[in-house]
N, C-alpha and C positions, 0 to 999 in steps of 0.2 A: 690299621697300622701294623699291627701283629702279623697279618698274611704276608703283608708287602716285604717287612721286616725279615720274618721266615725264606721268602722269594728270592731276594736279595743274597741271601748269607747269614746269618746272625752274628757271625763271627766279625764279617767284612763289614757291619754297619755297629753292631754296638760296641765292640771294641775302634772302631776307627782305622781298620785297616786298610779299607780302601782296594783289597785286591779283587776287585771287581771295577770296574769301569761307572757301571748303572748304581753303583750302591751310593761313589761319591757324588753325582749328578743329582741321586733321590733325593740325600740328605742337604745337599745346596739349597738343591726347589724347595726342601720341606719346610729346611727354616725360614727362606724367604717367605714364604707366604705365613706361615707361624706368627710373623710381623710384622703384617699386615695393620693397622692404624684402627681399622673398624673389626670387631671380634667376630661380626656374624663373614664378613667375608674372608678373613684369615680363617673361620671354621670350614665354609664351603673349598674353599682354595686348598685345604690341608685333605680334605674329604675326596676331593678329587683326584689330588693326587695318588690316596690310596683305593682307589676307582677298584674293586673287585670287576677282573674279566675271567668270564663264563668262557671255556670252548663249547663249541657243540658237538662235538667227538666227544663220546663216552664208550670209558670201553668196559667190558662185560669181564667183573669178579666175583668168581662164586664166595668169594669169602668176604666180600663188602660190607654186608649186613653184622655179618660176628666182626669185623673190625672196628664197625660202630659203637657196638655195646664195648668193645674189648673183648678179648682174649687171654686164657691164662698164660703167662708168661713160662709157666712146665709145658706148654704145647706149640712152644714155636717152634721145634723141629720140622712139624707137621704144617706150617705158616711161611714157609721158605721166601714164598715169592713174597714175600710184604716187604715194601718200599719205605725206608727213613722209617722203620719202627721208631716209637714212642713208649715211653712207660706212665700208664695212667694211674690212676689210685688202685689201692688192692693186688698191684703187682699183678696188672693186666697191660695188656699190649694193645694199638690201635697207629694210627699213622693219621698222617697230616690230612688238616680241613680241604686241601686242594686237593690232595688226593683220594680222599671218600668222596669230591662233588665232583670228579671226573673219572665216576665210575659205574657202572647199573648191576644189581644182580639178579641174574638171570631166572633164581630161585625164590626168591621173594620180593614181589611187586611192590608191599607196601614201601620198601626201601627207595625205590624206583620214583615212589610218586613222591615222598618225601622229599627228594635229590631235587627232585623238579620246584616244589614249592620253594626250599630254604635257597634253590637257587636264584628262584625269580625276588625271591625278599632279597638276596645281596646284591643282584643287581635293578634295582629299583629305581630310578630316580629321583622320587619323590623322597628321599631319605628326610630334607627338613624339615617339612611342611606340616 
């Protein structure tokens, strides 16, 4: 719900501004099914809605990996290109879960294969079972 939320606007869905088209259309679907009669299918109905979609375009950041762990925040001069920075704990810097999973770095593979596993777990199907 969090990704979806971020996706949307955060501004446009939890404040209720609505300036987004798709943010009021989410939040209509969400609660309908939120109120759904049977809990396990208002879960599944709620779950699908915020369905994580993979691309398979990934594109190549040598700084993917230290974005992961975080970055010191006295070195973002040096981090220019980073997208929707974040400020993590420690006054480290890192960017959004969509944009570390659509990304590979070129430098370090273990980065690469991880991208691949945590992607294929978000998009799983089997989420209930």
């Amino acid at each position: 719900l969090a990704m979806m939320i971020r996706a949307l606007g955060i501004t446009s869905v939890l404040h209720r501004r609505h300036d987004r088209e798709e943010s009021k259309g989410f939040l209509a679907a969400f609660r309908s099914a939120a109120t759904l009669i049977d809990e396990e299918e208002a879960l599944v109905a709620c779950l699908e809605l915020c369905e994580f979609i993979h691309t398979d375009e990934l594109f190549p950041n040598t700084n993917a990996a230290a974005l992961l762990v975080g970055i010191p925040e006295k070195d973002y001069g040096s981090y220019r290109q980073i997208s929707n920075p974040i400020v993590i704990s420690g006054n480290m810097l890192s960017t959004s879960l969509s944009n570390l999973l659509s990304w590979t770095d070129p430098k370090i593979s273990v980065f690469n294969e991880g991208n691949a596993l945590f992607s294929l777990m978000l998009t799983d199907e089997d989420y209930l079972s």
